[in-house]
N, C-alpha and C positions, 0 to 999 in steps of 0.2 A: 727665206726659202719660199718659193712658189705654191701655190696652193693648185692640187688639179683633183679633178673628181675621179671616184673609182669607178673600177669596170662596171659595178651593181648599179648605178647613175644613171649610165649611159644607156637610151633608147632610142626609140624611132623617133621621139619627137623633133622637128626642126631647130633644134639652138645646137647653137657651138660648144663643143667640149674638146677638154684635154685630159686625157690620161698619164699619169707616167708611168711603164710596165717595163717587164724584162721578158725576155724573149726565152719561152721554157723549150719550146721544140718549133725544129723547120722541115716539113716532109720535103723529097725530091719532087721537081713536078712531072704532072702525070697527065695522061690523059680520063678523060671525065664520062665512065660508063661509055655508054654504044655514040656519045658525040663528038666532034674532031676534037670540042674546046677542051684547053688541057688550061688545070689548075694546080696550084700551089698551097697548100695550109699552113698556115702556125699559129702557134699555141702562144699568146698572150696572158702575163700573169703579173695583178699590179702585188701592192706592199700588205694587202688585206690575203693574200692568197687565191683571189677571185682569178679564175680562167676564163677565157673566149678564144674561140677559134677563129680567124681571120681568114681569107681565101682571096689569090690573089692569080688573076685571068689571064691565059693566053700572053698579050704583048705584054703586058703589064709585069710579066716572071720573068724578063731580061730585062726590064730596067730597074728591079726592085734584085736584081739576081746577087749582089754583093751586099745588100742590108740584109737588116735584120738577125744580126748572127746571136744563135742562141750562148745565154749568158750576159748579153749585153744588156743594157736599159738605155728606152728610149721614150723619148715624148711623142704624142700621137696626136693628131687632132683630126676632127671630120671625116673619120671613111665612113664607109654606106654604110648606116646599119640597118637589118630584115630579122624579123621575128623568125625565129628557128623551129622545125618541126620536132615536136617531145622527140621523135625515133633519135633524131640527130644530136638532141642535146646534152653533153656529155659532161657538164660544167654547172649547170643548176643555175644557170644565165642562160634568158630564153633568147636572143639575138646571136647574131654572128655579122662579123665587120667583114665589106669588102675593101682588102688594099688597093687603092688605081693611082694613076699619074696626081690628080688630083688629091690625096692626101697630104695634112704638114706631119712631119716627124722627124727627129733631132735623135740623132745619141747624144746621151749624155756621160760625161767624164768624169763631173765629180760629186755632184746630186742623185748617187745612184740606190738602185735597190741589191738590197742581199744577194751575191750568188748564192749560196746555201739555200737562198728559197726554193732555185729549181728542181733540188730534188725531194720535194715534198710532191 
């Protein structure tokens, strides 16, 4: 079995990571306060129960529009991640990941995590 690090690992520093998570919730997208740019959230949740909220921009929410379905598990690697403001942070993990064209992530079929975790 592969080894990937948890969500609590992962920061701004520059190296490479993988997570493997399951996808606990996926808002509609929306447009973003008083500016055109409309985003997208979901709630990432590895096998430790750790959450992050991921936000995924504009063009990037049609071509990301058929992943990510909550319930699934997937592997993630490299999106952006930014120090999150206390107001915003709702996971007790101070970052939040941007999803872009540039990310790697893989469903996985048979290396998965608990559904049952999602409704924790």
């Amino acid at each position: 079995m592969t080894k990937y690090m948890h969500i609590q690992d992962v920061d701004t520093s520059p190296k490479k990571w993988t997570v493997m998570v399951i996808v606990h919730e996926k808002t509609q997208p929306r447009a973003s306060g008083n500016s055109p740019t409309r985003q997208q959230r979901v709630v990432f949740m590895d096998e430790m129960g750790q959450k992050v909220m991921a936000t995924i921009y504009d063009l990037d929410i049609k071509l990301f529009k058929d992943e990510f379905k909550v319930g699934l598990t997937y592997i993630i690697s490299n999106a952006k991640v930014k120090l999150l403001e206390d107001k915003y942070n709702r996971f007790n993990y101070p970052y939040q990941w941007t999803i872009h064209r540039g990310v790697l992530f893989k469903e996985l079929k048979g290396e998965v995590i608990r559904k049952s975790i999602v409704r924790q």
